[in-house]
N, CA and C of each residue as an Amber inpcrd file, in Angstrom:
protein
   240
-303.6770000  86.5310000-160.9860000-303.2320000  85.3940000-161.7670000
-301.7950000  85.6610000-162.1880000-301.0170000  84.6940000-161.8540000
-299.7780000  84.7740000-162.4150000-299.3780000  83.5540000-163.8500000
-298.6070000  83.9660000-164.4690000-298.0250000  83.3260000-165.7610000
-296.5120000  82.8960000-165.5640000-296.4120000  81.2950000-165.9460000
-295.1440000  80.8020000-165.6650000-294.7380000  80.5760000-166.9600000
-293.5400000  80.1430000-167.3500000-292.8610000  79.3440000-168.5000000
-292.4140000  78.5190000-167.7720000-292.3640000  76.9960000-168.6000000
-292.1140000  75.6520000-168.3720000-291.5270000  74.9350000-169.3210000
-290.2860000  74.3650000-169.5460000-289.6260000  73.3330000-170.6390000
-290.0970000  72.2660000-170.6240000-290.6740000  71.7810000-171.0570000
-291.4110000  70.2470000-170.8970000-291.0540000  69.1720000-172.1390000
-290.7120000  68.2690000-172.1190000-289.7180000  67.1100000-173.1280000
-291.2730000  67.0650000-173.9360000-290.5600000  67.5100000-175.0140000
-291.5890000  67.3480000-176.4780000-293.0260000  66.3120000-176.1100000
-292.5570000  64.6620000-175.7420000-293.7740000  63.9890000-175.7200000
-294.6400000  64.0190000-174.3260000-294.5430000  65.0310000-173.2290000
-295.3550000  65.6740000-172.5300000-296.2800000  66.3400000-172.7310000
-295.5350000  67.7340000-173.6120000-296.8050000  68.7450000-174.1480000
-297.4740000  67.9210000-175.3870000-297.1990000  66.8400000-175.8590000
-297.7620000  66.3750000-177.1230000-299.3590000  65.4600000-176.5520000
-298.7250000  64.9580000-174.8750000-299.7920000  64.2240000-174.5800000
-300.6980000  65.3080000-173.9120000-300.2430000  66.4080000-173.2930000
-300.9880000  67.4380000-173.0580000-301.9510000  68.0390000-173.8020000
-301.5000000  68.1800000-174.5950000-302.4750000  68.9930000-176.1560000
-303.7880000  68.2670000-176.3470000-302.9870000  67.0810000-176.8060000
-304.1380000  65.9890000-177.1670000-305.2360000  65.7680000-175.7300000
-305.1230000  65.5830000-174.4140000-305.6090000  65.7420000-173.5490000
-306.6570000  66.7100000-173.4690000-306.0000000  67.8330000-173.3310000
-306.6650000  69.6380000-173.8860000-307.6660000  69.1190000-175.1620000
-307.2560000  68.8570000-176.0290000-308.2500000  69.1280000-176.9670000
-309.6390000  68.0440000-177.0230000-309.1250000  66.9100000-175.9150000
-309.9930000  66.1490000-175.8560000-310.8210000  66.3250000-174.7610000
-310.4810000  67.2020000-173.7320000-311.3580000  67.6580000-172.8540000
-312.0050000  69.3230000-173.1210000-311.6370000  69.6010000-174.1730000
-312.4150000  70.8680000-174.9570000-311.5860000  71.7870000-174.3080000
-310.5180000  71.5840000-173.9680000-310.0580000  73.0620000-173.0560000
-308.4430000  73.3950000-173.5460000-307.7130000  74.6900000-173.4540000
-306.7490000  75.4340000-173.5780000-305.5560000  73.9820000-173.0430000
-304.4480000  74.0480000-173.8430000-303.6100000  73.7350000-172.7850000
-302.8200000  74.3090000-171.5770000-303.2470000  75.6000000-170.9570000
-302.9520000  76.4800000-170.4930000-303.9600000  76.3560000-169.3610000
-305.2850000  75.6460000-169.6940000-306.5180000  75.6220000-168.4590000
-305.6560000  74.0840000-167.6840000-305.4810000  73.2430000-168.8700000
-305.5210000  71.8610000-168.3510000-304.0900000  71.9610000-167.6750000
-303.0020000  72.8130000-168.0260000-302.1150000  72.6470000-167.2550000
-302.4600000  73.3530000-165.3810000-302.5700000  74.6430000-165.8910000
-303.0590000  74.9270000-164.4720000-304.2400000  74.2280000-163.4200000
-304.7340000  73.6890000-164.1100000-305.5240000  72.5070000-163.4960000
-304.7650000  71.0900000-162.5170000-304.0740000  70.9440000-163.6650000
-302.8140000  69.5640000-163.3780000-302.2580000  70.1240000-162.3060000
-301.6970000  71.4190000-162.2700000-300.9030000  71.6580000-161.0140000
-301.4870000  72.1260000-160.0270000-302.4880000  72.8390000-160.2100000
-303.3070000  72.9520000-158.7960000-304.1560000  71.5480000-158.4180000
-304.4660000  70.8120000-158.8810000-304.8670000  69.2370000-158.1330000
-303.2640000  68.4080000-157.5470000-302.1600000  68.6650000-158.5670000
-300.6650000  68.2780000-157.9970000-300.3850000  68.9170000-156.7850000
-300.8070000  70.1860000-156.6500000-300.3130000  70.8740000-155.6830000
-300.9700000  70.5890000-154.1790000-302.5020000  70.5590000-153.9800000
-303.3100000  70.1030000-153.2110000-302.9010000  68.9040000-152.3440000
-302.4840000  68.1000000-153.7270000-302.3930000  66.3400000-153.1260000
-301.1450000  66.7200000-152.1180000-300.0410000  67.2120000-152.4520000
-298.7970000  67.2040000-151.9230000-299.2000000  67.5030000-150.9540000
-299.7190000  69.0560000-150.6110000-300.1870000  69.3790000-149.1990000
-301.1620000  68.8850000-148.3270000-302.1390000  68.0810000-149.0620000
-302.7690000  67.3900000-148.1560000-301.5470000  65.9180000-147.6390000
-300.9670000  65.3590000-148.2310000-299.7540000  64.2340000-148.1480000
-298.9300000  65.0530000-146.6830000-298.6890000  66.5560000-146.8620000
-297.4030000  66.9430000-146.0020000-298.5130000  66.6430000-144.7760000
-299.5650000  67.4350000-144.8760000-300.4410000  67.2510000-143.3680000
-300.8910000  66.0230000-142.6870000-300.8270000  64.9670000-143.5700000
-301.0050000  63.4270000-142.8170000-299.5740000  63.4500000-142.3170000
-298.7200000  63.3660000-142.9040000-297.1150000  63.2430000-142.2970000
-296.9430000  63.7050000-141.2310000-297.5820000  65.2940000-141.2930000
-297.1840000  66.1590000-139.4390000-298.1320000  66.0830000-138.8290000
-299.0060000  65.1940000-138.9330000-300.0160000  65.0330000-138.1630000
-299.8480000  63.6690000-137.3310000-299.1170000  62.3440000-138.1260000
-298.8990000  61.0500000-137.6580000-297.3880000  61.5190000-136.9520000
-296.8720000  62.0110000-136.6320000-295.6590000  62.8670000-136.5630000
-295.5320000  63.3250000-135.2100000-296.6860000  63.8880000-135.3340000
-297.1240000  64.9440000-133.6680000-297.5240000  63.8000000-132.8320000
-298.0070000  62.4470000-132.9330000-298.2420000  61.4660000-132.3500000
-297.5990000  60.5760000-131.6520000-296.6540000  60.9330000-132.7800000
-294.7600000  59.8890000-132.5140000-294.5260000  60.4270000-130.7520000
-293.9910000  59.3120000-130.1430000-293.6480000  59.2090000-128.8740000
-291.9190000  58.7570000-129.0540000-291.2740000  59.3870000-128.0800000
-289.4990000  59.2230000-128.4890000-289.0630000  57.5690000-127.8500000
-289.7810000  57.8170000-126.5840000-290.0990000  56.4630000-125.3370000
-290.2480000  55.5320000-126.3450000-291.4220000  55.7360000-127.1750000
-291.6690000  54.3460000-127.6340000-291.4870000  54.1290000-128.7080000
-290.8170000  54.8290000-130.2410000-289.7510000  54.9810000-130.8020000
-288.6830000  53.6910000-130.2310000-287.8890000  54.7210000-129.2150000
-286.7180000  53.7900000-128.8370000-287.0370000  51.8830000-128.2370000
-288.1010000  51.5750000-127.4280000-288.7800000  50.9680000-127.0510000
-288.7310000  49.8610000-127.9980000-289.2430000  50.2550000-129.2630000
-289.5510000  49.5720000-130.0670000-288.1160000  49.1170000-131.0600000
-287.0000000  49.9900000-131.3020000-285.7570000  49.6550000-131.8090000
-284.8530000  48.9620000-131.0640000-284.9620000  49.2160000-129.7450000
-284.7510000  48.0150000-128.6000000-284.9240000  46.6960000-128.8150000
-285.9770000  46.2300000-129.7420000-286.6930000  44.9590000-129.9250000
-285.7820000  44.5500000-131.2670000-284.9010000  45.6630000-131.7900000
-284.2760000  44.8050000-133.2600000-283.2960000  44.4170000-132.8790000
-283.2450000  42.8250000-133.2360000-281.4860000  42.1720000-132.9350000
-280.8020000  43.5300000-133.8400000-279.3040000  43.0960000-132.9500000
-277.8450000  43.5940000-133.5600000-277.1210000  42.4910000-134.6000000
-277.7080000  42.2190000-135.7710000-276.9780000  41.3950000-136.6090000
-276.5800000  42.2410000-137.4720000-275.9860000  41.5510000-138.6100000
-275.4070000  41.7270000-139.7450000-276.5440000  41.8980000-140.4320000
-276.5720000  42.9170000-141.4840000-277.9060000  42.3750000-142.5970000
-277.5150000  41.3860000-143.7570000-278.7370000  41.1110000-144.0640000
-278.3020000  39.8730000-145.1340000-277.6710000  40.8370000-146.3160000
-277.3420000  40.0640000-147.1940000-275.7910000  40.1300000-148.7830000
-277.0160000  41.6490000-149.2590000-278.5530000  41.2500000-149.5120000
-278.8390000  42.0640000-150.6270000-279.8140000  43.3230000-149.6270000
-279.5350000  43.3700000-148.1900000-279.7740000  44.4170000-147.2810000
-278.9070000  45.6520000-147.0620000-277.5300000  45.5360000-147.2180000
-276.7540000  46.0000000-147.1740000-276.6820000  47.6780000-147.5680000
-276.4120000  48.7530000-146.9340000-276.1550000  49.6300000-147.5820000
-274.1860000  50.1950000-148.0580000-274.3780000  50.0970000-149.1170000
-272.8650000  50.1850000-149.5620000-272.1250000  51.5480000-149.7080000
């Protein structure tokens, strides 16, 4: 087990606490909790990404950008 320090803006740990104390537990359980379910999601998120990824075809990629007119974008498309 490792131990971190974290700065967290006052009304974070305030909703934390209250959280903690309303689920009977440490704020120290409920945080490491929070971040190991945060952490999970992300990596399950990265593995749909390289998985729809490994599927991608370049052929049909291009194929398909082939099909976008060459216009102008409209006033509020624009990148400035």
């Amino acid at each position: 087990m490792s131990t971190i320090t974290a700065d967290l803006p006052d009304p974070v740990f305030k909703s934390i606490k209250h959280l903690a104390e309303t689920e009977g537990m440490s704020v120290e359980q409920l945080a490491s909790l929070a971040i190991s379910q945060a952490v999970g999601a992300w990596n399950s998120q990265a593995r749909i990404f390289e998985e729809r990824a490994s599927r991608g075809e370049r052929a049909k990629f291009d194929a398909a950008l082939a099909m976008v007119p060459n216009v102008k974008p409209d006033l509020n498309d624009e990148i400035l």
